[in-house]
C-alpha positions as CSV (number, residue, x, y, z in Angstrom):
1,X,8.0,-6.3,15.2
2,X,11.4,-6.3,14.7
3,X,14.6,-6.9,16.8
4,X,12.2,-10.6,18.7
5,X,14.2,-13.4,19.6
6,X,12.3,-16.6,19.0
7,X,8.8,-16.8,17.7
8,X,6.4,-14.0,19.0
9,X,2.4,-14.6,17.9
10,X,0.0,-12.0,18.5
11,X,-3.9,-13.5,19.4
12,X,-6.6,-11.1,18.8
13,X,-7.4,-8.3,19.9
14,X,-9.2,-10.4,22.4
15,X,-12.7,-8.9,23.4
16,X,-13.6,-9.4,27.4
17,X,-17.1,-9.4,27.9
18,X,-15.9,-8.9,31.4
19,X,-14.2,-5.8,31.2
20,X,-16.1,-4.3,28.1
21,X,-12.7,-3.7,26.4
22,X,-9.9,-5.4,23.9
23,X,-6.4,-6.0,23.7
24,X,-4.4,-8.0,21.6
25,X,-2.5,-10.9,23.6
26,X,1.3,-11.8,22.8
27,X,2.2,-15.3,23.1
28,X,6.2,-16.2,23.2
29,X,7.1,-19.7,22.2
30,X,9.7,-21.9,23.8
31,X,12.9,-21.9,21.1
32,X,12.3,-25.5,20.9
33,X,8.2,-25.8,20.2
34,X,8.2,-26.3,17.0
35,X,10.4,-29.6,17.2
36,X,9.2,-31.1,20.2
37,X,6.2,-32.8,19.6
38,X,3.4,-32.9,21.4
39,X,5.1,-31.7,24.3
40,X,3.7,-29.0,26.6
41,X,5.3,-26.1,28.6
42,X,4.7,-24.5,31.7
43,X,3.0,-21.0,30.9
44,X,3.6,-17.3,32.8
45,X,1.3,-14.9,32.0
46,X,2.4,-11.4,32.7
47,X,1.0,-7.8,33.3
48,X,1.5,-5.1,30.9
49,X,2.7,-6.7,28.3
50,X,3.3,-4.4,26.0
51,X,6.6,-3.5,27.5
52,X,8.3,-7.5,27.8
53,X,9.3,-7.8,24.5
54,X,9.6,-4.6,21.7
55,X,11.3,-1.2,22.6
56,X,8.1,-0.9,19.5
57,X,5.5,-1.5,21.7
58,X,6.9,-0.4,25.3
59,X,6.7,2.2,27.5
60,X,9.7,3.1,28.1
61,X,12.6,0.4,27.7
62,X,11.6,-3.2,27.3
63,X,12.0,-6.1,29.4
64,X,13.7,-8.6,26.9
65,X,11.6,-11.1,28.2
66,X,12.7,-13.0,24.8
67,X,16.3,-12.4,25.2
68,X,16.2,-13.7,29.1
69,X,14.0,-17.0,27.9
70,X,16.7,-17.9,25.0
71,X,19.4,-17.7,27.4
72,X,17.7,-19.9,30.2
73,X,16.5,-22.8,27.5
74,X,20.3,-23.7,27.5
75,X,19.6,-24.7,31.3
76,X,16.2,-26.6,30.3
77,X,14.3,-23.9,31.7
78,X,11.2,-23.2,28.8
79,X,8.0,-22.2,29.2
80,X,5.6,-19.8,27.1
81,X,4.9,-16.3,27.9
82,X,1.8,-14.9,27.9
83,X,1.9,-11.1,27.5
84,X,-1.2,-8.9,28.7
85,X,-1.3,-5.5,27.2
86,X,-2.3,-3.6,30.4
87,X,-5.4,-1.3,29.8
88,X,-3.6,2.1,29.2
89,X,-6.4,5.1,31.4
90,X,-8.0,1.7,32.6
91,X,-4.6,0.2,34.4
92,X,-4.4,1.0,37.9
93,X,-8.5,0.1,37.7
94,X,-7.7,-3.3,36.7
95,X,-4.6,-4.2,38.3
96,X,-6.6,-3.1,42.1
97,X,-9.2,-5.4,43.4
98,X,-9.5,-2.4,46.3
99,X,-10.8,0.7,46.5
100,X,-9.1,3.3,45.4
101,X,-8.2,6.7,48.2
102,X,-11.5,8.1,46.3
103,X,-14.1,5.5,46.9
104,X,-13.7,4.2,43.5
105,X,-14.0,0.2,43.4
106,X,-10.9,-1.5,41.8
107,X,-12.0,-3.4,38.8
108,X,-9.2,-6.4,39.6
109,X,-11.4,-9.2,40.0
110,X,-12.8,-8.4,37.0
111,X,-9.5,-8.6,35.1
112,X,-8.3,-11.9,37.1
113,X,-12.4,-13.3,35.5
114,X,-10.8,-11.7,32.1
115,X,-7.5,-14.0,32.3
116,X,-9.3,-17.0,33.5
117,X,-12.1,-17.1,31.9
118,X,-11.2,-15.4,28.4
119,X,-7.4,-15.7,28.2
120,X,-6.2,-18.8,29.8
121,X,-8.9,-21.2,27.5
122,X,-7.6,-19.0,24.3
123,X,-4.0,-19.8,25.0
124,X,-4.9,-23.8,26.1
125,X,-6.6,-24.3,23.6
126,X,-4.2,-23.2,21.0
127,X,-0.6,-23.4,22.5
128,X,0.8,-26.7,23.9
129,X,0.5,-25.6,27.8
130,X,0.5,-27.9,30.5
131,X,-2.7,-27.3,32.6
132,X,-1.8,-28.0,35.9
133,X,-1.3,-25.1,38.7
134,X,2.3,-26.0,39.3
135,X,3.3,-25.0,36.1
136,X,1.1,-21.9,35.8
137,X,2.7,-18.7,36.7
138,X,1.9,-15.0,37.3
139,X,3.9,-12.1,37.4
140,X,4.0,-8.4,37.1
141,X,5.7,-5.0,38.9
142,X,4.2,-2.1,40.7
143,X,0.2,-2.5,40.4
144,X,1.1,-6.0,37.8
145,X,2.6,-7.1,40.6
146,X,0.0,-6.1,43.3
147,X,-2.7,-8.5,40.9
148,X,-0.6,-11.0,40.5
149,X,-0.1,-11.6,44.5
150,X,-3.3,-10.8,45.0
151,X,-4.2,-13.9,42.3
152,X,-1.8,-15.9,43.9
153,X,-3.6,-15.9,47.4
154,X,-6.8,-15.3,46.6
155,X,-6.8,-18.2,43.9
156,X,-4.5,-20.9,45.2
157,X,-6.2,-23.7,42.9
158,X,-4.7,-21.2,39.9
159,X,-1.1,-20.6,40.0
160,X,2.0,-22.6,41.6
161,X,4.3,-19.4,41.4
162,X,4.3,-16.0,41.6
163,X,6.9,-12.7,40.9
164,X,6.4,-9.1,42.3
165,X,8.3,-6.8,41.4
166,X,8.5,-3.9,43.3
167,X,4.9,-4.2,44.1
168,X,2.9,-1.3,44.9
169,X,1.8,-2.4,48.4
170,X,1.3,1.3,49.1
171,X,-2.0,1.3,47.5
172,X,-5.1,1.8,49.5
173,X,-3.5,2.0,52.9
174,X,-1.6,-1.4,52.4
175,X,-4.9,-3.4,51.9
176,X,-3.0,-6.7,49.9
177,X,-1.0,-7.2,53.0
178,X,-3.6,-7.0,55.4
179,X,-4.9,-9.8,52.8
180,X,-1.9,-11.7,52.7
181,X,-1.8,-11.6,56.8
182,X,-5.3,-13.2,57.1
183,X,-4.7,-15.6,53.9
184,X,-3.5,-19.1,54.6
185,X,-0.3,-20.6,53.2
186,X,-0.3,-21.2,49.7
187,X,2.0,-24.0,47.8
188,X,4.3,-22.7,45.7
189,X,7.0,-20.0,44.8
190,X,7.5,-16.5,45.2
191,X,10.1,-14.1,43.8
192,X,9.7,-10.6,45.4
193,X,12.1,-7.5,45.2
194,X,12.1,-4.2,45.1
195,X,15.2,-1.5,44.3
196,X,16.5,0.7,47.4
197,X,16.1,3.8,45.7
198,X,12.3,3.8,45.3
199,X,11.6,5.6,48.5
200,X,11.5,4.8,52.2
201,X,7.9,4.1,52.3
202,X,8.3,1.7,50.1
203,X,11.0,-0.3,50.8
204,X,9.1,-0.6,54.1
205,X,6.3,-2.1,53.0
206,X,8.0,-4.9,50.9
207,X,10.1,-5.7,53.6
208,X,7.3,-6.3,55.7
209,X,5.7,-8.4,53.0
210,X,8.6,-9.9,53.0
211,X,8.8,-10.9,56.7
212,X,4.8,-11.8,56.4
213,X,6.0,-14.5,54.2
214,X,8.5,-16.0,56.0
215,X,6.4,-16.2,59.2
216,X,3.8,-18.4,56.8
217,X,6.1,-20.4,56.5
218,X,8.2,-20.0,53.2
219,X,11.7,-21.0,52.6
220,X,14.5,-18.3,51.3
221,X,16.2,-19.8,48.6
222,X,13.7,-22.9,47.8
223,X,9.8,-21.3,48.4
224,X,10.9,-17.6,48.7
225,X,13.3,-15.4,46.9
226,X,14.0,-12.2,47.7
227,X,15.7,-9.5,46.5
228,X,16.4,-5.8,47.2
229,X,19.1,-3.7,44.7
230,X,20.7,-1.2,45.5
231,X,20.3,2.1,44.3
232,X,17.8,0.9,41.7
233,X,14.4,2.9,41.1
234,X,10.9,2.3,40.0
235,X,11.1,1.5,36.6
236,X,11.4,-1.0,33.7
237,X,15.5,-0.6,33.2
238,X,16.0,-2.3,36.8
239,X,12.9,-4.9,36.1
240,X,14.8,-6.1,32.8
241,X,18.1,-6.1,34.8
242,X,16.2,-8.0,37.9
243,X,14.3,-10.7,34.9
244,X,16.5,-13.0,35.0
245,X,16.9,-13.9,38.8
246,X,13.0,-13.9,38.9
247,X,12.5,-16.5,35.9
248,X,15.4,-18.6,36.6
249,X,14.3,-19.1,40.4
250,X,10.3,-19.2,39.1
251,X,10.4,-21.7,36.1
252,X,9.9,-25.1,36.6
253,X,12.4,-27.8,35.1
254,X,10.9,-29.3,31.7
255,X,12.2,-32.3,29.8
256,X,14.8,-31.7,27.5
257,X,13.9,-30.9,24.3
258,X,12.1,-33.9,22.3
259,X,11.1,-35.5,25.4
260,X,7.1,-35.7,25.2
261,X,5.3,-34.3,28.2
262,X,4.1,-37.6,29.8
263,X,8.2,-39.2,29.8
């Protein structure tokens, strides 16, 4: 692919005995990996992945997830990217651990065994990550980012921070925050936004989310960040322009480069 910044490696196509399907995985490497040792990274791992890198690969524009991570090592933030390829006819199946306005059962749980039991080992055991959850990330938009809250409270042990954007709370009758209501508080951070142009419904429903989370207790601007732009829609041009707010708030500090992981 041309037109990457940084060191892109494709693993696979990676068969999921869970799903019954395959994808390749795209794995972006901190600028300095290759000259730091044995030191290890913190590690995102985001939905449809396809689109966070390649205008040759997306749908639609891309979210120069490469661009956003070079600019943000100057300020020691680095981490690798895991990118998951969503499942094209299959997506809004496996990005819904609900039933769907038809009856038909959401295959999300089944995607979340996928990346934990299929694509988290792959990546640890060839990428430098650091396995702890505070340094494990998820994040996606619309139905990416209903799964990745969804993980985040329904897997606490998992993940230390989360980012939805503009998450599509709409589906089946608001069921992730009737989950989010009932879940206990979960350590870590959250990024949430959504653009004021994507309808009233749903600007709504994220603000309720929203005010959800700050009743369970998390902090604007140190456990929580929100944000809501104006006159933006539903679509990949305002995630890319929202990135890199979401990462830079997300990330976790690492050591400067050539520091080893246990300094």
């Amino acid at each position: 692919m041309s037109g990457i910044v940084g060191n892109l490696q494709t693993l696979g196509p990676v068969r999921s005995a869970h799903l019954g399907n395959e994808r390749p995985i795209y794995v972006w490497l901190p600028l300095s990996y290759n000259e730091s040792g044995d030191r290890t990274y913190p590690v995102l791992y985001m939905q449809d992945g396809q689109n966070l890198f390649s205008d040759e690969l997306a749908f639609g524009r891309e979210w120069q997830v490469d661009e956003q991570m070079a600019r943000l090592s100057a300020l020691g933030l680095e981490a690798l990217i895991v990118g998951i390829p969503n499942g094209g006819a299959d997506r809004m199946a496996e990005y819904s651990p609900f039933c769907d306005a038809e009856g038909h059962v959401g295959r999300g749980d089944a995607y979340l065994a996928f990346l934990f039991d299929e694509v988290m080992p792959l990546v640890q055991s060839q990428f430098r990550v650091t396995h702890t959850r505070e340094t494990t990330g998820i994040m996606g938009s619309s139905l990416g980012a209903l799964i990745s809250l969804y993980a985040f409270f329904q897997h606490p042990d998992r993940f230390g921070f989360v980012g939805g954007m503009s998450p599509a709370l709409w589906f089946n009758d608001c069921a992730l925050l009737e989950l989010i209501e009932r879940a206990p508080f979960v350590e870590g951070r959250i990024y949430l936004d959504m653009g004021t142009a994507e309808g009233d419904e749903h600007v709504k429903h994220v603000q309720q989310l929203h005010q959800q989370l700050l009743r369970k207790g998390y902090r604007p601007g140190q456990t929580l960040f929100y944000v809501e732009e104006d006159d933006a829609g539903h679509d990949e041009d305002a995630w890319a322009r929202r990135l890199r707010t979401a990462l830079y708030f997300l990330l976790p500090c690492v050591p400067a480069a050539g520091n080893s992981s246990d300094t």
